[in-house]
N, C-alpha and C positions, 0 to 999 in steps of 0.2 A: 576869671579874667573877663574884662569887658569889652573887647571887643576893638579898641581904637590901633591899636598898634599892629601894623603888618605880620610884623615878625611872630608874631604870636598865634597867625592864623598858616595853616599848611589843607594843602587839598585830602581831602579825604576827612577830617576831623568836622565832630557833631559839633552846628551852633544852634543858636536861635537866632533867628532875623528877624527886623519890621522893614515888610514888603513895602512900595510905593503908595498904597491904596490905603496901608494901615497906620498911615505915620501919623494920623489925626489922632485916633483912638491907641494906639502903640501897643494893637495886638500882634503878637510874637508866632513866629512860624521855625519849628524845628526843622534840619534837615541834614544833610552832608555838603560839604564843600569840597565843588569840582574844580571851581577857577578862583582865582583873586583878581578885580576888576581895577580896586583902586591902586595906583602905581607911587601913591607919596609912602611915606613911610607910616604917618598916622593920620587921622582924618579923626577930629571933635565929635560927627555923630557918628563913628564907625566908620567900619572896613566895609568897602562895598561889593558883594561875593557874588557866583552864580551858584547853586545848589543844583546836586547831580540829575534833581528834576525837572531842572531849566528855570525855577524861579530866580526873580532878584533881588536883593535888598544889603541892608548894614546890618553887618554882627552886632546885637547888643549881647550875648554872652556866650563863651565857650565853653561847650558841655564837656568835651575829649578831644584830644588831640592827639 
């Protein structure tokens, strides 16, 4: 799954994100998902998440859910 569709994302499930920093080079940071930030139903670059480590960025893939 990749990541654009809300419904698809729930707290607590492993994704991969590209942070704000990383969106040139689209290096990927794994983590947990603690919030869901974007409120449309889907967003073209991703869902935009908060990870239970306080980073932020868009899911480009869903590891487990």
């Amino acid at each position: 799954m990749d990541g654009r569709n809300r419904r698809e994302i729930r707290p607590g499930a492993a994704v991969e994100i590209v942070l704000k920093k990383d969106q040139r080079s689209g290096k990927r940071t794994r983590g947990v998902v603690k919030d869901i930030l974007t409120s449309s139903a889907s967003h073209p670059h991703g869902i935009k998440v908060r990870l239970q480590d306080g980073r932020v960025g868009r899911v480009k893939r869903i590891l487990q859910s």
